[in-house]
mmCIF file of the N, C-alpha and C atoms, coordinates in Angstrom:
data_MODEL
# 
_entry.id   MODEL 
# 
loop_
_atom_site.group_PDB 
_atom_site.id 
_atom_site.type_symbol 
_atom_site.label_atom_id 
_atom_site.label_alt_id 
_atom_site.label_comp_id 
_atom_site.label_asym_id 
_atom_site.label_entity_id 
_atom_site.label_seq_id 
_atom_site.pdbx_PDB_ins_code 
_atom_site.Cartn_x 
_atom_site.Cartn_y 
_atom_site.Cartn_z 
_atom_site.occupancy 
_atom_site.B_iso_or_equiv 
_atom_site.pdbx_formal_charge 
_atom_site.auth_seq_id 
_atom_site.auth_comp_id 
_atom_site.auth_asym_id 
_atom_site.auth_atom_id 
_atom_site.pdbx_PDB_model_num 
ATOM 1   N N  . UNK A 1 1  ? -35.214 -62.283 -35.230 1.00 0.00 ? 1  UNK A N  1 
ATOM 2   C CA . UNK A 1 1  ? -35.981 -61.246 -34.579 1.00 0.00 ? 1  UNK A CA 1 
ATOM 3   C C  . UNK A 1 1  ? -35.337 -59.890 -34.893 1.00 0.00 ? 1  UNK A C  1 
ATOM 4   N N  . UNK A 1 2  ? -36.051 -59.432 -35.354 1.00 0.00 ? 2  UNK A N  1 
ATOM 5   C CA . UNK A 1 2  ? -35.532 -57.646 -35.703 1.00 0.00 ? 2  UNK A CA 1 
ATOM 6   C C  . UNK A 1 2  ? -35.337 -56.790 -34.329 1.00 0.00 ? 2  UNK A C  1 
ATOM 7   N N  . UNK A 1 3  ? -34.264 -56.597 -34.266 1.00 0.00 ? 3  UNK A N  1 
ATOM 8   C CA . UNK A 1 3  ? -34.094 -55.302 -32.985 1.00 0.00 ? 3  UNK A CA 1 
ATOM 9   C C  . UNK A 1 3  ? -34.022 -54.069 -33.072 1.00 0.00 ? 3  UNK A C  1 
ATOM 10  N N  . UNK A 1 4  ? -33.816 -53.393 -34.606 1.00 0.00 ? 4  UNK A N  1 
ATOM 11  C CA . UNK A 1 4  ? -33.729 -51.449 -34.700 1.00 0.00 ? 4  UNK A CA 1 
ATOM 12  C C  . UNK A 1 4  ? -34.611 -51.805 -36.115 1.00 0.00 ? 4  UNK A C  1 
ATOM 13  N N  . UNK A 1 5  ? -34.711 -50.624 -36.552 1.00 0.00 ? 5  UNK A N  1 
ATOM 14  C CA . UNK A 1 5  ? -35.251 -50.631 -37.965 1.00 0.00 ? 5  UNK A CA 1 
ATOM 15  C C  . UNK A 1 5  ? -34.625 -48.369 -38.215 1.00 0.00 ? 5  UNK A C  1 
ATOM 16  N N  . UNK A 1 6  ? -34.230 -48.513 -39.560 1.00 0.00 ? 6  UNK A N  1 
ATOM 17  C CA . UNK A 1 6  ? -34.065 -47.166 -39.454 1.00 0.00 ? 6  UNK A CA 1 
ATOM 18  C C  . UNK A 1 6  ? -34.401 -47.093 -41.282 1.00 0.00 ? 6  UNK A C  1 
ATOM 19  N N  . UNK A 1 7  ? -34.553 -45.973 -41.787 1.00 0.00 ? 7  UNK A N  1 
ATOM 20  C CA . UNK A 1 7  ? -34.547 -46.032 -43.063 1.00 0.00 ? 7  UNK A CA 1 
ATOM 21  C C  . UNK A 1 7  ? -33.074 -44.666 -43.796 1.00 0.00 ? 7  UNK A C  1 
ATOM 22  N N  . UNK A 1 8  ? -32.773 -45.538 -44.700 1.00 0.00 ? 8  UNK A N  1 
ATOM 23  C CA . UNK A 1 8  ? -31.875 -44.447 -45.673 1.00 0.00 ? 8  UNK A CA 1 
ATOM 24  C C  . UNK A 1 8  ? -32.234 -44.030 -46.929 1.00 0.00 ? 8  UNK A C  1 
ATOM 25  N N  . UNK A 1 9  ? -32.095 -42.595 -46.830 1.00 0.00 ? 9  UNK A N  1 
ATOM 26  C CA . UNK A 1 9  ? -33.067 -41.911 -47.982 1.00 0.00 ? 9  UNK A CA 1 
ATOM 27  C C  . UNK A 1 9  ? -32.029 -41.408 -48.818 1.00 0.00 ? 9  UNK A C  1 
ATOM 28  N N  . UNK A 1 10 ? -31.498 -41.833 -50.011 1.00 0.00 ? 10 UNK A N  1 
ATOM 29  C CA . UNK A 1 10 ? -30.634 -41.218 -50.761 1.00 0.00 ? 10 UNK A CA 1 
ATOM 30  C C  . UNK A 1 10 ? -31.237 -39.759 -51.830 1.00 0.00 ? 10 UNK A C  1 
ATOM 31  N N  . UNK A 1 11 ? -30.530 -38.937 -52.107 1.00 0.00 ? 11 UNK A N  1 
ATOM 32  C CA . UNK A 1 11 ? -31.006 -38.046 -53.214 1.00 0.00 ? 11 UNK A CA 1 
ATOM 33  C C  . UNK A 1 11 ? -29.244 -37.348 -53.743 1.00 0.00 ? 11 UNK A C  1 
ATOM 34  N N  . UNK A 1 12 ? -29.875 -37.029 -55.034 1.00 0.00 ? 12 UNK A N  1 
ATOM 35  C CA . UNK A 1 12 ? -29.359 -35.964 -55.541 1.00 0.00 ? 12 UNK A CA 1 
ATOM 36  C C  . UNK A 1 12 ? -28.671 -34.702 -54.783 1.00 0.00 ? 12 UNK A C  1 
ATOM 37  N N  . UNK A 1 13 ? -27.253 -33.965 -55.418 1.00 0.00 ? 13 UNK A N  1 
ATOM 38  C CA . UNK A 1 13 ? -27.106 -32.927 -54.742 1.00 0.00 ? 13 UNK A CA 1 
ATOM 39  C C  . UNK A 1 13 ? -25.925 -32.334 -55.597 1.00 0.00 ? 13 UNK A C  1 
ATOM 40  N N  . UNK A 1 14 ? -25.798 -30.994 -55.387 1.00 0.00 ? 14 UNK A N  1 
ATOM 41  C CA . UNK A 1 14 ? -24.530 -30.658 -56.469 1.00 0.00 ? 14 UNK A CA 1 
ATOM 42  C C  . UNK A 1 14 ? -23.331 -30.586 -55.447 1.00 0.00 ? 14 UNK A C  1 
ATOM 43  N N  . UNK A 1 15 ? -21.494 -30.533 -55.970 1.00 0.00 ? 15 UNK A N  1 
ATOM 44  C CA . UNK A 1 15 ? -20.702 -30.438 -54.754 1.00 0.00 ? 15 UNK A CA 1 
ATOM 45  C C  . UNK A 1 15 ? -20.179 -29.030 -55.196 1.00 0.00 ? 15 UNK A C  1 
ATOM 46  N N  . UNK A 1 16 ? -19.630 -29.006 -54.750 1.00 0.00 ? 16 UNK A N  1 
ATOM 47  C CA . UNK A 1 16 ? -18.175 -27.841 -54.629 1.00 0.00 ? 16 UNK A CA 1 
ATOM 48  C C  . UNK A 1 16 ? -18.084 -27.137 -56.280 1.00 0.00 ? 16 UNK A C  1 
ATOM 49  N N  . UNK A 1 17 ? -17.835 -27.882 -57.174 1.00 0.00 ? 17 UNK A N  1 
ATOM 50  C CA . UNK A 1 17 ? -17.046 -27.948 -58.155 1.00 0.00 ? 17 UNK A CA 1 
ATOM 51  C C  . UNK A 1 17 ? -18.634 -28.321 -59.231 1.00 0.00 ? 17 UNK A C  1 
ATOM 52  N N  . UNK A 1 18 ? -19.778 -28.452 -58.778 1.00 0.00 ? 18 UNK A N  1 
ATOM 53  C CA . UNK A 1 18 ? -21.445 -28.176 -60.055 1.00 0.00 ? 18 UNK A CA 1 
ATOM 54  C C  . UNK A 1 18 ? -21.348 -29.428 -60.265 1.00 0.00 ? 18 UNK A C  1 
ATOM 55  N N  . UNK A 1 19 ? -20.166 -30.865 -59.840 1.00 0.00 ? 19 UNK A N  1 
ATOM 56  C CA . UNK A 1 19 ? -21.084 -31.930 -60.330 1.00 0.00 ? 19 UNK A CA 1 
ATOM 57  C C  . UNK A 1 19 ? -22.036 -32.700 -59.621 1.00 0.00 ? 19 UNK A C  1 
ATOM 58  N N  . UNK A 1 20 ? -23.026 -33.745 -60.180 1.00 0.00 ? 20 UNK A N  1 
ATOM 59  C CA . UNK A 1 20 ? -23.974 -33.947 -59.108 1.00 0.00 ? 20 UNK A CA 1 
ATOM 60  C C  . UNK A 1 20 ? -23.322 -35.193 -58.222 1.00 0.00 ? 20 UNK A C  1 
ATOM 61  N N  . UNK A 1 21 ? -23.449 -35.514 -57.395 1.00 0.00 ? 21 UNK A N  1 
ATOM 62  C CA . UNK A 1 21 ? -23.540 -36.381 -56.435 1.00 0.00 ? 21 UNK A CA 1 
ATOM 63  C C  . UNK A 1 21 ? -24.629 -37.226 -56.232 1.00 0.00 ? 21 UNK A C  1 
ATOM 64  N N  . UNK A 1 22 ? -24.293 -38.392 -55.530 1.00 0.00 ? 22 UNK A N  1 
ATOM 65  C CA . UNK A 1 22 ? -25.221 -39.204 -54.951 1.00 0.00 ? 22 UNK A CA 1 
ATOM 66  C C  . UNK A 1 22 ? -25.146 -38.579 -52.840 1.00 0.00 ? 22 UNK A C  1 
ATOM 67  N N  . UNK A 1 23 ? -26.015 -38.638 -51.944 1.00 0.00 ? 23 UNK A N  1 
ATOM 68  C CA . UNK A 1 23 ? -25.775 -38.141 -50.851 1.00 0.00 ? 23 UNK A CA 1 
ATOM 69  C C  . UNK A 1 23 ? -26.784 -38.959 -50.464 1.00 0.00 ? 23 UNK A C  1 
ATOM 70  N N  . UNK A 1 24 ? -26.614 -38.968 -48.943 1.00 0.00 ? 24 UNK A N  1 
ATOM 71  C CA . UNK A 1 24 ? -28.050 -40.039 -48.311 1.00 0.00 ? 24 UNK A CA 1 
ATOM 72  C C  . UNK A 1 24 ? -28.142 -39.552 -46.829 1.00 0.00 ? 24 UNK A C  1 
ATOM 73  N N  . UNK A 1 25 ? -29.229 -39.749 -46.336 1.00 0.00 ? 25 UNK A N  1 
ATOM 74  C CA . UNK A 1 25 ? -29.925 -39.247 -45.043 1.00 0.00 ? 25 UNK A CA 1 
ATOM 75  C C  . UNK A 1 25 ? -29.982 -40.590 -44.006 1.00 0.00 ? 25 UNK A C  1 
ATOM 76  N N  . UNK A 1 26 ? -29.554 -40.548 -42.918 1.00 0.00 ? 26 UNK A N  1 
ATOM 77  C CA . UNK A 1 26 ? -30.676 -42.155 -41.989 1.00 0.00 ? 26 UNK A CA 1 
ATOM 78  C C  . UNK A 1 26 ? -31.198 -41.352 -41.480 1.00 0.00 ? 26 UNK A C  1 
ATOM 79  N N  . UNK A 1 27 ? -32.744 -41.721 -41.024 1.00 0.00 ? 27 UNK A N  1 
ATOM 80  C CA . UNK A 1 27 ? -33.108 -41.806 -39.831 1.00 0.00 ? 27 UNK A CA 1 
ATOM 81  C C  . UNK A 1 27 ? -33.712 -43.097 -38.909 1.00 0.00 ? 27 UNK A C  1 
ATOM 82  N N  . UNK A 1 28 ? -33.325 -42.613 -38.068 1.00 0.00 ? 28 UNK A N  1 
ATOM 83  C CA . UNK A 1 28 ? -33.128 -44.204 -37.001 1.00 0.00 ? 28 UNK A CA 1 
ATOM 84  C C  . UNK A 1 28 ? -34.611 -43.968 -36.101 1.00 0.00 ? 28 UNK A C  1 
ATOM 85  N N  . UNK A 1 29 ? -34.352 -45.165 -35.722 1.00 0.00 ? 29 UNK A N  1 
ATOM 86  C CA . UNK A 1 29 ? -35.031 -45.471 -34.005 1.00 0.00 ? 29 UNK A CA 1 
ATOM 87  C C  . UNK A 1 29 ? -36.986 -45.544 -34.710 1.00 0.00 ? 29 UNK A C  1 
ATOM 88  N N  . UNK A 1 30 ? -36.932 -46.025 -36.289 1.00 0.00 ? 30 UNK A N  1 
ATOM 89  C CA . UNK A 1 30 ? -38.333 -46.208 -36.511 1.00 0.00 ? 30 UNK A CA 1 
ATOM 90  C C  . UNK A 1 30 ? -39.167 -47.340 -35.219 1.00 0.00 ? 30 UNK A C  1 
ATOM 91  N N  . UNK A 1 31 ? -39.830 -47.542 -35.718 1.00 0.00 ? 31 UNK A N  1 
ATOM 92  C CA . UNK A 1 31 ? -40.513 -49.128 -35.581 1.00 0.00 ? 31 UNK A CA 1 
ATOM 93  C C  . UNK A 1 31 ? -40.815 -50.182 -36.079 1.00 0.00 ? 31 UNK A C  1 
ATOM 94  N N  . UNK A 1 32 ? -40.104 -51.538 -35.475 1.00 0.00 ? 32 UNK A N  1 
ATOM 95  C CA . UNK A 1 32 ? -40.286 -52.547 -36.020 1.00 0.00 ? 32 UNK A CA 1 
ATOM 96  C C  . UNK A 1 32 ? -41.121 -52.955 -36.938 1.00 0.00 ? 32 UNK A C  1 
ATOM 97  N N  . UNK A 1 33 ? -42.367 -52.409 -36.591 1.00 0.00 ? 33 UNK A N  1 
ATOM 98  C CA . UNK A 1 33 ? -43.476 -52.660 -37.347 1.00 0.00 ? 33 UNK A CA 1 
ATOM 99  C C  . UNK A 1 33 ? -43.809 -52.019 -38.716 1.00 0.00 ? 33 UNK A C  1 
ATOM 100 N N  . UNK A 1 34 ? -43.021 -51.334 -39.003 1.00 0.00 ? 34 UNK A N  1 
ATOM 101 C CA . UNK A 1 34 ? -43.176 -50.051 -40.137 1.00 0.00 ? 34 UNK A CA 1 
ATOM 102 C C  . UNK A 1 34 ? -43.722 -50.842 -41.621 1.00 0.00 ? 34 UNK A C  1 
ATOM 103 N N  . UNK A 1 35 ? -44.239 -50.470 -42.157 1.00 0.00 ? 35 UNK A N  1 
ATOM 104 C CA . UNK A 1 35 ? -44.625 -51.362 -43.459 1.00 0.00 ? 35 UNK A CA 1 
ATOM 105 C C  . UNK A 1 35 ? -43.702 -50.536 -44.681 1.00 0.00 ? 35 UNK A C  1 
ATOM 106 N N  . UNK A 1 36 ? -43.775 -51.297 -45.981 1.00 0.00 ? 36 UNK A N  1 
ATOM 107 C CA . UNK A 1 36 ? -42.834 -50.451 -46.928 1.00 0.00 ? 36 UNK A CA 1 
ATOM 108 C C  . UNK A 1 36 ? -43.692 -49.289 -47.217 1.00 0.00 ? 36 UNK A C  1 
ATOM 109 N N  . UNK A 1 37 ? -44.603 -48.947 -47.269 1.00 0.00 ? 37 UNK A N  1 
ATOM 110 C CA . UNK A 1 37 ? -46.011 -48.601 -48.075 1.00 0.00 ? 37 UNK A CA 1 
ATOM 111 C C  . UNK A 1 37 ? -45.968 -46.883 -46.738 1.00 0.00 ? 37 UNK A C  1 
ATOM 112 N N  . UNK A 1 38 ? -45.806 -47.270 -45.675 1.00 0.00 ? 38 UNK A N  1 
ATOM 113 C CA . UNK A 1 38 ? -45.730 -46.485 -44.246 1.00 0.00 ? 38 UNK A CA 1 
ATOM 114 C C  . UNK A 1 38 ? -44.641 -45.794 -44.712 1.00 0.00 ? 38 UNK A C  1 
ATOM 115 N N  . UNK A 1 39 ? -43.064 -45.780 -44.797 1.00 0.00 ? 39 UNK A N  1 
ATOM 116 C CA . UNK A 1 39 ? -41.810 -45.724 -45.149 1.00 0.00 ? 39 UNK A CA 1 
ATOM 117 C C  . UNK A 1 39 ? -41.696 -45.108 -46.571 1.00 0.00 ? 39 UNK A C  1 
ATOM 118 N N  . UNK A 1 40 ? -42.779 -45.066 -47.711 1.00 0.00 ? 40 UNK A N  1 
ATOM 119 C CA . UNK A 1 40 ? -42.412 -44.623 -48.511 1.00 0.00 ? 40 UNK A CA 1 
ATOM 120 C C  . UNK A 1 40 ? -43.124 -43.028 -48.243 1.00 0.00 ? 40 UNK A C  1 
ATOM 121 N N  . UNK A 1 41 ? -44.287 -43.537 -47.858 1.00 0.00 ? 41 UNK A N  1 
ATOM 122 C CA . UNK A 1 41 ? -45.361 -41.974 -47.470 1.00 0.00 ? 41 UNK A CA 1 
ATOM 123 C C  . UNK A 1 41 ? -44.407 -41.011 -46.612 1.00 0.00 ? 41 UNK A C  1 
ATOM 124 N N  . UNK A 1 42 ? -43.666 -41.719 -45.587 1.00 0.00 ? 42 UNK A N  1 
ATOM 125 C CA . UNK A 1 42 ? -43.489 -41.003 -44.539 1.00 0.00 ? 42 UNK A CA 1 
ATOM 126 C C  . UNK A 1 42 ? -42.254 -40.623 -45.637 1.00 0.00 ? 42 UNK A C  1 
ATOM 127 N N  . UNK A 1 43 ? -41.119 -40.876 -46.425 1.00 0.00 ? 43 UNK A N  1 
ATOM 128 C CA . UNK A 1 43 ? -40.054 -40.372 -46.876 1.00 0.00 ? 43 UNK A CA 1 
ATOM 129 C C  . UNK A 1 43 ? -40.614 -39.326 -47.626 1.00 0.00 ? 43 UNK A C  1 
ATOM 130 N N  . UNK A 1 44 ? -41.497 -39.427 -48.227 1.00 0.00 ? 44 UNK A N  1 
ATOM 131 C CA . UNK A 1 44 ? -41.923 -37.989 -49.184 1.00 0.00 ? 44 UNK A CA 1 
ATOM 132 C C  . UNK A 1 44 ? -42.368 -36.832 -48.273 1.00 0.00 ? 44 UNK A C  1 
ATOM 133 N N  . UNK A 1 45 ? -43.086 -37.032 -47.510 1.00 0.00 ? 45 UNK A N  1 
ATOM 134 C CA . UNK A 1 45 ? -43.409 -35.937 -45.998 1.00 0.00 ? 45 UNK A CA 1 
ATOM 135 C C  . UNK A 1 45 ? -41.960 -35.716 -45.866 1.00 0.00 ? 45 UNK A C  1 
ATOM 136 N N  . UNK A 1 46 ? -40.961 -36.299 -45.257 1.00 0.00 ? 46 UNK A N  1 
ATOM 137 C CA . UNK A 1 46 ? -39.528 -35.995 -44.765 1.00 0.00 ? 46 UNK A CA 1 
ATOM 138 C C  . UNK A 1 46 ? -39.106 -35.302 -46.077 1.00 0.00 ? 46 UNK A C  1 
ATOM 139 N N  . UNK A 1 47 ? -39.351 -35.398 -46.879 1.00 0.00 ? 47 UNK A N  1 
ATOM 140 C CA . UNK A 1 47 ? -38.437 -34.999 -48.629 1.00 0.00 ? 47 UNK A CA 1 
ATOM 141 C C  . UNK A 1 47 ? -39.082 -33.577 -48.765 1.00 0.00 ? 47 UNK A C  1 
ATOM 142 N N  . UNK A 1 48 ? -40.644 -33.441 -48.448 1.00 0.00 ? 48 UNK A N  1 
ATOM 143 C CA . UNK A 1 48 ? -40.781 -32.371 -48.545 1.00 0.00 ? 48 UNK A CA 1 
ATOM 144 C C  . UNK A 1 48 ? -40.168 -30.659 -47.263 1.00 0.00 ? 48 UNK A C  1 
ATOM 145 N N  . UNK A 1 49 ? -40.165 -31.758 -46.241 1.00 0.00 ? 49 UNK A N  1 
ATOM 146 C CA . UNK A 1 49 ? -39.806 -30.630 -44.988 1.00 0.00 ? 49 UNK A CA 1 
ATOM 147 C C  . UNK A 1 49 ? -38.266 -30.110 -45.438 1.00 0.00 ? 49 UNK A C  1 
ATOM 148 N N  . UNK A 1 50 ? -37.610 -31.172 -45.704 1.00 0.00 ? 50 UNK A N  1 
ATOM 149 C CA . UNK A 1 50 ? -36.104 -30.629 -46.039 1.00 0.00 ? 50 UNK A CA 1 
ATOM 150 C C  . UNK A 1 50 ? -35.833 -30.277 -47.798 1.00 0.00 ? 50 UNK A C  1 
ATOM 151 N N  . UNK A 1 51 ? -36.842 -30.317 -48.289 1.00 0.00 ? 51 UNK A N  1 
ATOM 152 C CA . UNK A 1 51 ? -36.611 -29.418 -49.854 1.00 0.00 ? 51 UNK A CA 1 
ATOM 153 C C  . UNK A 1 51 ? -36.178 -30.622 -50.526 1.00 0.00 ? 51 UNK A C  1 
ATOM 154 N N  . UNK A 1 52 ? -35.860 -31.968 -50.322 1.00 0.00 ? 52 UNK A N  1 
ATOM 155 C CA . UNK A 1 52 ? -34.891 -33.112 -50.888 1.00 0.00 ? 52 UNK A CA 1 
ATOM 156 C C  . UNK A 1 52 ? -35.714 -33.717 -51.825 1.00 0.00 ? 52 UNK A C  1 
ATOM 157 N N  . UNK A 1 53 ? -35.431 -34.533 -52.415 1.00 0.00 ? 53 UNK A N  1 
ATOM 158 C CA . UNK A 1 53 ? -36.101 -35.246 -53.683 1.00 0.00 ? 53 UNK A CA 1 
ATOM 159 C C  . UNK A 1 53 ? -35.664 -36.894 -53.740 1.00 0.00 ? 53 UNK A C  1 
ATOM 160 N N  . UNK A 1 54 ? -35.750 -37.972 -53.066 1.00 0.00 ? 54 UNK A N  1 
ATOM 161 C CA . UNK A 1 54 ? -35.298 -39.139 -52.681 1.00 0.00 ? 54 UNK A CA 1 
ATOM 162 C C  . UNK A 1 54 ? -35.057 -39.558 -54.172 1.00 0.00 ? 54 UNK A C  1 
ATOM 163 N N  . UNK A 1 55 ? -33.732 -40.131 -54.605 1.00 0.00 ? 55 UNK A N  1 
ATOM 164 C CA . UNK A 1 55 ? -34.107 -41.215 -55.982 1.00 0.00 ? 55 UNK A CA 1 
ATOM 165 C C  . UNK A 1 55 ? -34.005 -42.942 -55.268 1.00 0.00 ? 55 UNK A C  1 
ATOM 166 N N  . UNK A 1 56 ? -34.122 -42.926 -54.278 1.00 0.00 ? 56 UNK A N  1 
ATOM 167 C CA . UNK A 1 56 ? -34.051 -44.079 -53.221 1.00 0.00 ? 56 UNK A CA 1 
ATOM 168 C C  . UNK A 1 56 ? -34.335 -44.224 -52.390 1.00 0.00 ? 56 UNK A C  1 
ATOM 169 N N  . UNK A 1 57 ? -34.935 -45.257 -51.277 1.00 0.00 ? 57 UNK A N  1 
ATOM 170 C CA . UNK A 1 57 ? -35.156 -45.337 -50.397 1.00 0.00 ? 57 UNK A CA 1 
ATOM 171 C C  . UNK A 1 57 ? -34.640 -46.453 -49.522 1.00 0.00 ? 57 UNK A C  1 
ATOM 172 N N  . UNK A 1 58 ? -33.842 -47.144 -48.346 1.00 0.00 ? 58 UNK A N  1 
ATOM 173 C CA . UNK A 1 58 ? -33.730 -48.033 -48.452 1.00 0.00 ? 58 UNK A CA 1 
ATOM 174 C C  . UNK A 1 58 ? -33.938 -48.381 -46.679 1.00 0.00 ? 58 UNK A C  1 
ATOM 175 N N  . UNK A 1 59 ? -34.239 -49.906 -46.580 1.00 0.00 ? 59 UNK A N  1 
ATOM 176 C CA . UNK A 1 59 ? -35.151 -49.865 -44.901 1.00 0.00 ? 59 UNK A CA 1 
ATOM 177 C C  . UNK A 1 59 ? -33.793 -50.870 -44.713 1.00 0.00 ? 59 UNK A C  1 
ATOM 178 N N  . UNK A 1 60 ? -33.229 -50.162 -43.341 1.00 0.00 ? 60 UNK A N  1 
ATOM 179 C CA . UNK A 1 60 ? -32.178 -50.846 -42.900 1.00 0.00 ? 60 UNK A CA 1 
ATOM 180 C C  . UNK A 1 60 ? -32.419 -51.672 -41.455 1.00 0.00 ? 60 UNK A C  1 
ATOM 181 N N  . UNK A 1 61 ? -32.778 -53.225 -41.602 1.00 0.00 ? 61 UNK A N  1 
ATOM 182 C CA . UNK A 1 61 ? -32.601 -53.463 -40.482 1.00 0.00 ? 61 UNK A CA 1 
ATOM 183 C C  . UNK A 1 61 ? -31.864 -54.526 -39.845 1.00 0.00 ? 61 UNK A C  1 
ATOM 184 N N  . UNK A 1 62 ? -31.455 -54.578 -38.208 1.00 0.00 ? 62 UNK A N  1 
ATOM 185 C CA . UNK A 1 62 ? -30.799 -54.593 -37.242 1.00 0.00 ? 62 UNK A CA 1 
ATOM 186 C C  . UNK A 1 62 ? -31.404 -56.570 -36.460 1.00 0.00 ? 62 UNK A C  1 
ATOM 187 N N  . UNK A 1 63 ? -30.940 -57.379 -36.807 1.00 0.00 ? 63 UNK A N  1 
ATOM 188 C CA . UNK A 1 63 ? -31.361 -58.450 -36.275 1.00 0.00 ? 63 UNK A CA 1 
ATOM 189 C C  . UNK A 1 63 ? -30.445 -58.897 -34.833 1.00 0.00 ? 63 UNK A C  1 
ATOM 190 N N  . UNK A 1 64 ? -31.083 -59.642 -34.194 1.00 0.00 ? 64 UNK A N  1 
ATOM 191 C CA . UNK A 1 64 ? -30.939 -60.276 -32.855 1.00 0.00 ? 64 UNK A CA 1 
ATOM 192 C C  . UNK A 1 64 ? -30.387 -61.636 -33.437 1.00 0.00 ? 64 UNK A C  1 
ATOM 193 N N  . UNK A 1 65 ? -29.523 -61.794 -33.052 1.00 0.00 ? 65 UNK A N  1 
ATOM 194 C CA . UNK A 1 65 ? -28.955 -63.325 -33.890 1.00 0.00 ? 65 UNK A CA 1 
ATOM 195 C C  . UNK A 1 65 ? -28.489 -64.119 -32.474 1.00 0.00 ? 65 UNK A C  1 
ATOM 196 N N  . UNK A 1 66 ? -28.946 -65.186 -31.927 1.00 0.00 ? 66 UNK A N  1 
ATOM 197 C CA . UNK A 1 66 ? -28.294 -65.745 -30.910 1.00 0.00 ? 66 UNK A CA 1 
ATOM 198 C C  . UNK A 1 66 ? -28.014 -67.289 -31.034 1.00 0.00 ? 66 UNK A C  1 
# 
């Protein structure tokens, strides 16, 4: 049984010193129910509000194990 669901959005970024990096975003507290197809739409909406450019996406979830 799934108990959280959050997604991690990796992108591109330059550091300190002009080389590029790998860097990544979560955001949490989705819904269980989220489809991949839901998760990819919604990361490009999120990619566009913060200027970011995802080369990844990845759906992290949280199981109930008893």
């Amino acid at each position: 049984m799934i108990k959280s669901l959050s997604a991690k959005f990796v992108f591109e970024a330059l550091d300190e010193s002009g080389k590029e990096v790998l860097k990544s975003r979560t955001v949490g507290r989705l819904s269980v129910n989220t489809e991949n197809k839901s998760l990819l739409t919604f990361s490009q909406a999120y990619g566009n509000l913060k200027g970011e450019q995802y080369v990844n996406v990845l759906k992290v979830t949280t199981e109930a194990v008893r």
